[in-house]
C-alpha positions as CSV (number, residue, x, y, z in Angstrom):
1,X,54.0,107.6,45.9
2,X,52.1,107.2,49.3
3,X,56.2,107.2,50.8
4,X,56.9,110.1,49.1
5,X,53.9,111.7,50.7
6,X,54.6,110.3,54.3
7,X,57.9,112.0,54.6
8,X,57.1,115.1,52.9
9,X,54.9,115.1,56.6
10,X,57.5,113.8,58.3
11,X,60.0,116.1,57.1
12,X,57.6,118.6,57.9
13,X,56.9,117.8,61.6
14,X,60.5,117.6,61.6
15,X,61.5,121.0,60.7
16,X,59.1,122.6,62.9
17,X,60.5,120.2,65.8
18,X,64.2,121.9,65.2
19,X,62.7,125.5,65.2
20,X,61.5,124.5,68.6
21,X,65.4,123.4,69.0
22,X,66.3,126.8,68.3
23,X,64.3,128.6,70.1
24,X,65.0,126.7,73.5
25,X,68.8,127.4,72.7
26,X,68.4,131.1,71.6
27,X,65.0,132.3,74.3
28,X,67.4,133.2,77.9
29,X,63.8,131.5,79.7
30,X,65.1,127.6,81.5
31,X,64.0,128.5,84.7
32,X,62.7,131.4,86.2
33,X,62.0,133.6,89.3
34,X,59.7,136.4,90.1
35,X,59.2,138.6,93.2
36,X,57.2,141.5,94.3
37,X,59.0,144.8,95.0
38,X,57.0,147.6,95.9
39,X,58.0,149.4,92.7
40,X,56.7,145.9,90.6
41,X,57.3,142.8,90.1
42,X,61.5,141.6,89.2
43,X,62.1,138.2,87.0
44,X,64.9,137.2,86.5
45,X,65.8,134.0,84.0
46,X,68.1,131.7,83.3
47,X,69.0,130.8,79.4
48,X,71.6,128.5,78.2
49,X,74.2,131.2,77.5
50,X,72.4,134.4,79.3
51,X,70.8,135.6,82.6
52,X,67.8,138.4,82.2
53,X,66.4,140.1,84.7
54,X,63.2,142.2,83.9
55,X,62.1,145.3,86.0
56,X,59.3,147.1,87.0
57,X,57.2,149.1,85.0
58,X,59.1,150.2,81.8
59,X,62.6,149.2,82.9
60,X,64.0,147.4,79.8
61,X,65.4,144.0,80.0
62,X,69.2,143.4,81.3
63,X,71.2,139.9,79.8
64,X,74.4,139.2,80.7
65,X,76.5,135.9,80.0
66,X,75.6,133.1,81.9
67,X,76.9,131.3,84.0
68,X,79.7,133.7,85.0
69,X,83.3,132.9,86.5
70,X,82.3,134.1,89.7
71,X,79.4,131.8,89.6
72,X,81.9,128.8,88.0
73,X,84.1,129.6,90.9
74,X,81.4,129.5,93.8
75,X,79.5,126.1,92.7
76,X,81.5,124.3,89.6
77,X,79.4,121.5,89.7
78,X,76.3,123.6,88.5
79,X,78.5,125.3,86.0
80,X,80.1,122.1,84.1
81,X,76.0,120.7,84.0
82,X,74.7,123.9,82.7
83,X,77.6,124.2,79.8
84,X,77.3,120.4,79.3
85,X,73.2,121.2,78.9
86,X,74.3,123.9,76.4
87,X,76.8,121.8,74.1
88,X,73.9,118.8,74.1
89,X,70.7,121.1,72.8
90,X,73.9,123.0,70.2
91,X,74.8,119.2,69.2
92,X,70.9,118.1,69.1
93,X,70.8,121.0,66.7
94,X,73.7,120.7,64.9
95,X,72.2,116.3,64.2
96,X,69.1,118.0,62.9
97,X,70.9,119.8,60.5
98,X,72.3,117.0,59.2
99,X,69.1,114.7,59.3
100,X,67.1,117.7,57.2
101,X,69.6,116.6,54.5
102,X,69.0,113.5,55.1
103,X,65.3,113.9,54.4
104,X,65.9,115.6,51.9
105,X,68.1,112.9,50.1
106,X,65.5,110.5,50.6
107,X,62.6,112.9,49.2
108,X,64.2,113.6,46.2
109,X,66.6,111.1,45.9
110,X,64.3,108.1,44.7
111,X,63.3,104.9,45.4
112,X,66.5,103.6,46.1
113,X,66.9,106.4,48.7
114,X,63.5,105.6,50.3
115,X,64.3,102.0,50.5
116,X,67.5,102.1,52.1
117,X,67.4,105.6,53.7
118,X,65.1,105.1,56.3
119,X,67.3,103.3,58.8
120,X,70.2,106.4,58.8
121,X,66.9,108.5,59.4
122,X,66.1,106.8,62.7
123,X,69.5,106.7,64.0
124,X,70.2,110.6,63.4
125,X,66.9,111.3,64.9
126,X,67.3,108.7,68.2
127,X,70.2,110.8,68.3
128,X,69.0,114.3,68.4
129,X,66.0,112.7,71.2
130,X,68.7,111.8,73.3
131,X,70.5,114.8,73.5
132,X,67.5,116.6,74.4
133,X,66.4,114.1,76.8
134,X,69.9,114.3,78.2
135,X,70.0,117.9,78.1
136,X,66.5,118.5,79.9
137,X,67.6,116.0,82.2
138,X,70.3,117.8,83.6
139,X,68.4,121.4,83.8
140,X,65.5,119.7,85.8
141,X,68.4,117.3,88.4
142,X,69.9,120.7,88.6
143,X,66.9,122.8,89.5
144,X,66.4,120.1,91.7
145,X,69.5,119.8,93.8
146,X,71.4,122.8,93.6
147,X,70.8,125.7,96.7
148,X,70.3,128.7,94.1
149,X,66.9,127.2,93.0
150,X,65.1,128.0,96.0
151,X,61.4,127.6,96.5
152,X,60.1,130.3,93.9
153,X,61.7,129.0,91.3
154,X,60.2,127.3,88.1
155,X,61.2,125.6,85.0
156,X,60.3,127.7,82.5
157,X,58.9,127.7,78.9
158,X,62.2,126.8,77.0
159,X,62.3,123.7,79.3
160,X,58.2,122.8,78.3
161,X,59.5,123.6,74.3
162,X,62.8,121.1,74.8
163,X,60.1,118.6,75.7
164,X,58.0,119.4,73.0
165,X,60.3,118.9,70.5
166,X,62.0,115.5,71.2
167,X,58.7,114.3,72.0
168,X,57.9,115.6,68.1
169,X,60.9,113.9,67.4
170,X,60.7,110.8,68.9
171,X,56.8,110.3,67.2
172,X,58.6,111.4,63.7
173,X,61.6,108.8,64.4
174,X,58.8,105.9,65.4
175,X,56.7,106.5,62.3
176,X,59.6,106.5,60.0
177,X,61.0,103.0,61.3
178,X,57.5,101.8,61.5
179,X,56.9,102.8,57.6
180,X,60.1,101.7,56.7
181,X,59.8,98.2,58.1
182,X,56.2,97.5,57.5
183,X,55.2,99.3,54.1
184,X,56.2,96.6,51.0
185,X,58.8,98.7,48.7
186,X,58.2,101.2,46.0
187,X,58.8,99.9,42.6
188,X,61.1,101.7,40.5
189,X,59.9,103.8,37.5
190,X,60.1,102.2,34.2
191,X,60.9,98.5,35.8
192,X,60.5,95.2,34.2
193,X,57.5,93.4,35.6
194,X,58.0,89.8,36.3
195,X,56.3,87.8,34.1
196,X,53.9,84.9,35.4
């Protein structure tokens, strides 16, 4: 029972771990940029698929597709990183789809699911840190080296909630191995004791 209980938690730190996922994906706010005008200040912020700028006073926000041909023509470099960032944090999400079945074959699955189950669980979710990793590698080498990220510039929440969740991820993936190799096994329901 105390397994079942561990990765009803699990599961549950999980699930909040890929809303993070989502969010970074879906919030347009990677890095970001403010400046004074004397009307207000102007931000403007990078997503994964969209640029926002945000004006003064009651000016509404303006997105557009990002990055652009015209800016995949003037630095392709920066382009082919920022759509390979993008396809990493859509794969990271699309592993975490498939490792919430997972835990949910090995909550309600039984015993037999719980015994062997845990080792698939830490490979899908090594593999959705290391997209992210990956992915939030990339946005920070490129804020670093490429000439539109001038001083001014900052990584911005969706970067801090990337790192959030592999790092809720990573912890989940640890415990599970860690309970998986150290707890002795569940017995089944209805077994045969062994007689003495």
């Amino acid at each position: 029972m105390s397994r079942t209980i561990f990765y009803g938690a699990a599961f549950a730190a999980f699930v909040s771990a890929s809303i993070l996922t989502l969010a970074a994906i879906t919030i347009p706010r990677w890095v970001s940029y403010t400046y004074e005008t004397s009307s207000g200040p102007i931000t403007q912020t990078y997503g994964l698929s969209y640029s926002c700028r945000t004006g003064p006073g009651s000016t509404p926000t303006t997105c557009h597709p990002f990055p652009t041909t015209h800016d995949c023509a003037d630095s392709p470099h920066f382009c082919t990183l920022w759509h390979s960032t993008n396809y990493l944090m859509n794969l990271a999400l699309s592993i975490e789809l498939l490792t919430s079945l997972s835990f949910l074959f090995i909550l309600f699955g039984g015993v037999g699911y719980r015994k062997k189950g845990w080792g698939y669980l830490v490979g899908l979710l090594g593999s959705t840190v290391t997209c992210q990793l990956v992915a939030m590698s990339l946005v920070s080498y490129v804020y670093e080296n490429d000439e539109r990220f001038f001083v001014g510039w900052r990584l911005d929440v969706c970067w801090v909630i990337c790192v959030v969740s592999w790092g809720v991820v990573a912890v989940v993936a640890g415990l599970v191995g860690l309970v998986g190799w150290v707890l002795p096994e569940e017995e089944r329901e209805g077994g045969y004791e062994r007689l003495q």
